[in-house]
C-alpha positions in Angstrom: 123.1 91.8 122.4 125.1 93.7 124.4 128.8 94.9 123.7 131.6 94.5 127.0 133.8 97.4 126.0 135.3 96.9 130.0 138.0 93.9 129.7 136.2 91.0 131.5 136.7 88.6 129.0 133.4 88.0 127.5 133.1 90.0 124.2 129.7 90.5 124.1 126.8 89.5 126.6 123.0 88.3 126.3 121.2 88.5 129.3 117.3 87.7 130.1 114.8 85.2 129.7 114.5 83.2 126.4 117.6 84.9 125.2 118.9 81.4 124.2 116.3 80.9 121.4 117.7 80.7 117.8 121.3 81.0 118.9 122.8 78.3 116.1 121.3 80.3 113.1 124.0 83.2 114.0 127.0 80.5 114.6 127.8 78.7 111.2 128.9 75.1 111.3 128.7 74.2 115.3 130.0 71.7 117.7 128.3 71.3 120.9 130.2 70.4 124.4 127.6 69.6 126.7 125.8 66.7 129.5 122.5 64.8 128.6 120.6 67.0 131.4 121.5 70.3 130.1 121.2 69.1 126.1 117.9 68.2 126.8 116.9 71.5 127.7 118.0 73.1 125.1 118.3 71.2 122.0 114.9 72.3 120.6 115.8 76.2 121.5 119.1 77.2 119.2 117.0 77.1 116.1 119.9 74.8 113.9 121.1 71.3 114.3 124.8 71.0 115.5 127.6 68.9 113.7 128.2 66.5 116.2 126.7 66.8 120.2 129.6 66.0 122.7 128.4 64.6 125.6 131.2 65.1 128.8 132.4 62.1 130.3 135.4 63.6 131.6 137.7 66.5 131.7 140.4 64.3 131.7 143.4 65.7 129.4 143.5 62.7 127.6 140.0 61.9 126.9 139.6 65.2 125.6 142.2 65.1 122.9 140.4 61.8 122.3 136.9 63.8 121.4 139.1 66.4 120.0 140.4 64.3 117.4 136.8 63.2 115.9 135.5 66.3 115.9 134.4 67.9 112.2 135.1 71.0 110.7 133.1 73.6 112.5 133.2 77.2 112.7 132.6 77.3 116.4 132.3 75.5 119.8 129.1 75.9 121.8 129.8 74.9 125.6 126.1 74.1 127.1 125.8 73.4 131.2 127.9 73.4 134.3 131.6 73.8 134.9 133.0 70.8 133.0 130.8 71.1 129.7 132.0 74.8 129.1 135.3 73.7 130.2 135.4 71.2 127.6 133.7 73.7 125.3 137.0 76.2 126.0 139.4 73.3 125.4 138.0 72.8 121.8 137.4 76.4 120.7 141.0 77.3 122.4 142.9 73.8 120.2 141.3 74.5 117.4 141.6 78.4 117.5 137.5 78.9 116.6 134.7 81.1 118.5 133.2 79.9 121.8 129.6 80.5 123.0 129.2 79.5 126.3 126.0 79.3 127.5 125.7 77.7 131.5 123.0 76.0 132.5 124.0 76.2 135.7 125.9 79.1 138.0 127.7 76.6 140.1 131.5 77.8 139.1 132.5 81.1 137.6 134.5 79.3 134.1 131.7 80.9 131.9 133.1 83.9 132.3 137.5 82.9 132.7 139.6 82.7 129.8 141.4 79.3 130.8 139.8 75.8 130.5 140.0 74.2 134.1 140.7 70.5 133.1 142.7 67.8 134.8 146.1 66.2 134.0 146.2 62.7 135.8 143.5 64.2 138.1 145.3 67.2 139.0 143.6 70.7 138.1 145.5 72.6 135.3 144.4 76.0 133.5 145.1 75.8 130.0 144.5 78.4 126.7 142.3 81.8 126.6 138.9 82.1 125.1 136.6 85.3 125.2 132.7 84.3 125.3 131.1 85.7 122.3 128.2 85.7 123.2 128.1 85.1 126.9 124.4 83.6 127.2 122.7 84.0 130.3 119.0 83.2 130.1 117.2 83.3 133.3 114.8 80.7 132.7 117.1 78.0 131.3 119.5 78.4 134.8 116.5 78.3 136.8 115.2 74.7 135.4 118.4 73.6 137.3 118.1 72.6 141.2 118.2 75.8 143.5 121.4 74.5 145.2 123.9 74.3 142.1 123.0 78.3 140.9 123.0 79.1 144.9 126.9 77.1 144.8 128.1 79.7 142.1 128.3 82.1 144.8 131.1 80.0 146.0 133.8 81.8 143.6 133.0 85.0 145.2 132.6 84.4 148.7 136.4 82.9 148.1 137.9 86.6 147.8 137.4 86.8 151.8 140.3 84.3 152.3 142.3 84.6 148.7 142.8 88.4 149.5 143.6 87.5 152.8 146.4 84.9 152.1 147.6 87.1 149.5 148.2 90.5 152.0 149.7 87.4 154.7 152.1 86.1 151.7 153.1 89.9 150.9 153.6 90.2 155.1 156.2 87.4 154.9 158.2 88.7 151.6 156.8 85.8 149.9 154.1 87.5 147.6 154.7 86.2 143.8 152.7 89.8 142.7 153.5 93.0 144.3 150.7 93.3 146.2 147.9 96.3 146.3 145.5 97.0 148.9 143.8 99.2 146.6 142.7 95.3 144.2 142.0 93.9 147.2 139.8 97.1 148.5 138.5 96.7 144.5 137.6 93.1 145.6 136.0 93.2 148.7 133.6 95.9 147.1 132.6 92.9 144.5 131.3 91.2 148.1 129.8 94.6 149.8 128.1 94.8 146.4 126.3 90.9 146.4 125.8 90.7 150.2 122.5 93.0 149.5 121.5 90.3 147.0 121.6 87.4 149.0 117.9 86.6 149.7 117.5 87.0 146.0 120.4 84.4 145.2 119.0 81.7 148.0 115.8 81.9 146.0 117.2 82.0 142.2 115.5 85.0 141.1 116.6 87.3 138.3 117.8 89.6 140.3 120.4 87.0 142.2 121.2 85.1 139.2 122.3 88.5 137.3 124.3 89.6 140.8 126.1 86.4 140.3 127.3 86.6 136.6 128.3 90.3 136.9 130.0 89.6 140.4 132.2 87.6 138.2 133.0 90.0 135.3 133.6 92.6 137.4 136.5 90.0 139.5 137.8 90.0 135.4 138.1 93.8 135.2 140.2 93.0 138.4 141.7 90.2 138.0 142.9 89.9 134.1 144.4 93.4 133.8 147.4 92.1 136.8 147.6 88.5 134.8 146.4 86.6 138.3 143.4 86.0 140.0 145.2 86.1 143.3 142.5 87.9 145.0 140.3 84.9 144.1 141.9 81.9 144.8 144.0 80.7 147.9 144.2 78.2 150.3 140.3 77.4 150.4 140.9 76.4 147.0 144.2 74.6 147.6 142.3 72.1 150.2 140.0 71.4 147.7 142.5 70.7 144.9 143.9 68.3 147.8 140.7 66.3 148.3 139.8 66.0 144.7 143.2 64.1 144.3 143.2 62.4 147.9 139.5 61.2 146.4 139.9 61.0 142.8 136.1 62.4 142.8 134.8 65.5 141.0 132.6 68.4 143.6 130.1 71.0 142.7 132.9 73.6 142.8 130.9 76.4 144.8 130.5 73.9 147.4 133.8 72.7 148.0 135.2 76.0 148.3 132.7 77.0 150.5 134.2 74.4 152.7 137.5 75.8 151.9 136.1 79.1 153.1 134.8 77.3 156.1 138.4 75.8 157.2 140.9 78.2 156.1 138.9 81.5 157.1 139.6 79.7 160.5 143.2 78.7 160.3 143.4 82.5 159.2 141.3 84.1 162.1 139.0 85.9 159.6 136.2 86.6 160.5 135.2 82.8 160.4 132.0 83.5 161.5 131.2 86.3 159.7 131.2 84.8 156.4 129.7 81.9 157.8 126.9 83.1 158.9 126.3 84.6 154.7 127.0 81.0 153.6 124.5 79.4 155.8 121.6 82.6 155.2 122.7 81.7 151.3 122.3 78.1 151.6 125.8 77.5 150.4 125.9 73.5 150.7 129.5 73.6 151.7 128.9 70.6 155.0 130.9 67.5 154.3 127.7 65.4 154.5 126.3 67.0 151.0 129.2 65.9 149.4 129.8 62.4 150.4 133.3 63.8 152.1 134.3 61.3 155.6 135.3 63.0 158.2 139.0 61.0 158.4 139.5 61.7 154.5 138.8 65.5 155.5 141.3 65.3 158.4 143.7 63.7 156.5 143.2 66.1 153.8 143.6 69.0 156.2 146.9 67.1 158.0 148.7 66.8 154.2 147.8 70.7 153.7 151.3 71.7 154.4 153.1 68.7 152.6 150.9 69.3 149.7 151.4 72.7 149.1 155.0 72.6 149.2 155.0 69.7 146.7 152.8 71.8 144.3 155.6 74.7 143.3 152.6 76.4 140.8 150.8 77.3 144.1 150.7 80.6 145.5 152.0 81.5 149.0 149.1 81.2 151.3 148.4 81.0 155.1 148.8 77.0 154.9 152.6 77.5 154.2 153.2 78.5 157.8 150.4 78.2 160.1 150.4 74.8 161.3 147.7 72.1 161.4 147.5 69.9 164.1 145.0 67.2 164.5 143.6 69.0 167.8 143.3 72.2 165.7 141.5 70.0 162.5 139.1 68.4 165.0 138.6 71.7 166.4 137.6 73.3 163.6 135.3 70.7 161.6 133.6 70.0 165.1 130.3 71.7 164.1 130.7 70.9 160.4 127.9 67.6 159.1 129.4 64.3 158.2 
């Protein structure tokens, strides 16, 4: 096991293959949060039988302080899969004040590795609590039983720092920044990228070598990002037209590929180099198209027509380029003209 002395909020790290096994002999008393896919691939591997098995139906507010309440006395949470199982996992551990072990089954999002739990109030995203991995788990062969396209969506969190950095500088260039702004972070940031571009084949393939570029792209964005209190450089308006849809909707998305879609629309509403990272979400195989996500093209439109409106209704959102640029419907058909419905 390997110590983090840098602050990226995971306290200590185990990375390789098999590095799962016998895990519950060194956690006391443990609950599990966790989905029927991932619990079945590792229920025979953490060596000691769990005090109750949670199985995520939603990350609903409510229905979680439902679980929460019929949960025995453990000594720690254990959040096994994708986003919403070690979401879940952080909720418990962060209510009831007790160790987390987070081990994803899955790279799709980047919440094995953030403090906050990412869980919805009345189907609107909300961050709640802090919790520090300890141990972060990342065993090669247990991510790569999952399908190729949710570890190649994890990518998705930091292909985002192309357009969150931007908006961020844009918000600073109207005197609307929330942060004082650094172009020394968001030089910081864009070396994260310059550093995983090399990794890309590697990543498309879900190797070793792109699985490991993925989870340490992310704790180094925490040796950024938690220091300033904000993960500003991070998230921005691709993320904001995603939070829109997933209301409009009232449907969950694998979260890499929604804001790759993000990336897709708002890098073009920015004049950022649309193309540019474009071209590294198709050689990834980012499945950020409408089509792979059962998204019409009039709910997208009318997604993309409410931007404005829905940002400005949302006072916890940053300042980004959908404050002032506007959206016309020309402009949305425009730019989703060569995306697949």
């Amino acid at each position: 096991m390997n110590t983090i002395e840098e602050n990226t909020n995971v306290t200590s790290l185990r990375i390789g293959s098999g590095v799962i096994k016998n895990i519950g002999k060194d956690a006391g008393r443990f609950v599990v949060a966790t989905m029927e896919i991932p619990w079945k691939l590792t229920t025979k591997l953490l060596g000691a039988e769990a005090r109750k098995v949670v199985i995520i139906e939603s990350i609903e507010e409510s229905w979680l302080n439902e679980q929460l309440s019929d949960l025995p006395g453990c000594d720690c949470i254990i959040g096994i899969g994708g986003g919403q199982a070690i979401d879940a996992g952080k909720y418990f551990a962060w209510k009831l004040e007790i160790p987390f072990i987070s081990i994803p089954t899955i790279m799709s999002v980047n919440a094995f590795v953030t403090p906050a739990a990412g869980i919805r109030r009345n189907h609107q995203v909300v961050y709640l609590g802090e919790v520090s991995p300890n141990p972060l788990i990342i065993d090669y062969d247990i991510i790569r039983s999952a399908p190729r396209e949710l570890n190649i969506a994890g990518i998705g969190d930091l292909l985002s720092i192309h357009t969150a950095s931007f908006d961020w500088e844009h918000a600073q260039s109207k005197g609307m920044s929330e942060y004082p702004f650094s172009s020394s972070i968001t030089r910081k940031a864009s070396e994260i990228l310059g550093e995983l571009y090399p990794h890309i084949p590697a990543i498309r393939n879900a190797e070793n070598e792109g699985l490991k570029a993925i989870a340490l792209g992310y704790m180094k964005m925490n040796t950024i990002c938690l220091p300033l209190g904000h993960f500003r450089v991070e998230e921005g308006s691709e993320h904001y037209l995603f939070y829109e849809l997933e209301e409009r909707l009232q449907q969950p998305f694998i979260h890499g590929n929604i804001v790759g879609l993000g990336i897709y629309l708002m890098s073009r509403l920015q004049r950022n180099d649309s193309n540019g990272i474009t071209e590294i979400m198709d050689e990834v195989g980012l499945g950020y198209h409408p089509n792979a996500m059962g998204i019409k093209k009039e709910d997208l439109l009318r997604s993309l027509l409410n931007l404005n409106n829905f940002v400005k209704n949302k006072h916890k959102l940053w300042y980004t380029c959908i404050n002032d640029v506007p959206i016309s419907r020309e402009w949305a058909m425009n730019a989703t003209e060569n995306l697949r419905f």
